[in-house]
N, C-alpha and C positions, 0 to 999 in steps of 0.2 A: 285409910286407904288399904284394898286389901290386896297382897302385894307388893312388889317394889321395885318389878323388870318390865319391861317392853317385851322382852323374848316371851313372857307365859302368854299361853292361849289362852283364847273368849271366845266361848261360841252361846248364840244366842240363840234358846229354842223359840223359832219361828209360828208358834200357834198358844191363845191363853193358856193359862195353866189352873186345875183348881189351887189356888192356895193355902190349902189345908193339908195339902201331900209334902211330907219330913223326908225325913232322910232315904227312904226304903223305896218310895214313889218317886222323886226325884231321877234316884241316880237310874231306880228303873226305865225313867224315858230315856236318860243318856244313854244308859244301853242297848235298850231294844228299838228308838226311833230316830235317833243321832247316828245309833252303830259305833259306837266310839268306848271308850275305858274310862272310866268314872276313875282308877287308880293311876292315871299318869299328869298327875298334878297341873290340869286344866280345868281351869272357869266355865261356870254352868251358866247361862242367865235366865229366867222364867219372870211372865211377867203375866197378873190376873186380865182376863176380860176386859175390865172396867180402867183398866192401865194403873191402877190405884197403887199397887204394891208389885215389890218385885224379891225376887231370891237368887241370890249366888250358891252355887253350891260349888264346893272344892275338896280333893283329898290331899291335907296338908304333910301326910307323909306320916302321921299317926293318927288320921281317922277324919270320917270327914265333918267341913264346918259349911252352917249354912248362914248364910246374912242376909237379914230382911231389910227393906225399906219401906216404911208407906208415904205417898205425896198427902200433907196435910190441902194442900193448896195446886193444883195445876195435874196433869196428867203425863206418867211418861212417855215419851215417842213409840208409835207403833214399831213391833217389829215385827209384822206378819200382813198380811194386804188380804181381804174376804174371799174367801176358797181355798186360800193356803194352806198345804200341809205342813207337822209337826218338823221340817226342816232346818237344818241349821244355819244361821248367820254367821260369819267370820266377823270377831271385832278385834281392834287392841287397846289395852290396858287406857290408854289415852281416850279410845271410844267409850268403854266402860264407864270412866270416870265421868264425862258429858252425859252419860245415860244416866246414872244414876244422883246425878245435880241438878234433873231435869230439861236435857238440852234437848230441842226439839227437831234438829239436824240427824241425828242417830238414827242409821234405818231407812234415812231417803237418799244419800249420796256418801261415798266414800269421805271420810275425811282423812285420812292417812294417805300417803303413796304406796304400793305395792311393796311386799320386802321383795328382800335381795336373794338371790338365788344362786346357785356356784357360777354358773355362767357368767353372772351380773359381774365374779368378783376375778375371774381369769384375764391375766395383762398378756399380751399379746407384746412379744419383741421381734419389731422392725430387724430383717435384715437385710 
């Protein structure tokens, strides 16, 4: 399991990836087509064309680590729909893990509830 909070972010790049691209290629899509900091210790997810394989990339706070998977058997769930741009998917830890088990839910409907926001968490007293 890579990880071990609900709090860390997932974001899933929304168009294939070549799979041939390491470290360098990678976090360069986080940055230039995410727009986001490859340095503040959030989950990448890239997934090939063919849905065969996929890569997390992370900066674990001394350098980053990528992890691959490939489906011997089945395909993992799209995460990009035809014409799509390289756009980001919000997932959590819990989606993550469905995705990369090969759940085929991922990507077509929420399956978490929204988090909580300050508002969510302000009590109001009755006077």
């Amino acid at each position: 399991m890579i990880g071990s909070t609900r709090a860390v972010r997932v974001f899933a790049y929304a168009a294939p990836v070549d799979m041939r691209k390491g470290y360098e290629g990678l976090s360069a899509l986080v940055r230039n087509e995410l727009a986001r900091d490859i340095l503040a210790g959030e989950l990448y997810l890239f997934t090939n064309r063919r849905r065969t394989r996929a890569k997390v990339l992370l900066f674990d706070g001394t350098g980053l680590c990528i992890y691959m998977k490939r489906m011997d058997k089945g395909l993992f769930a799209p995460l990009w729909r035809s014409g799509q741009d390289g756009s980001a998917l919000s997932l959590t830890m819990s989606e993550l893990s469905l995705f990369l088990e090969g759940s085929q839910l991922v990507g077509r409907r929420e399956l978490s509830p929204p988090a909580l926001t300050q508002e969510d968490l302000v009590v109001s007293i009755p006077m």
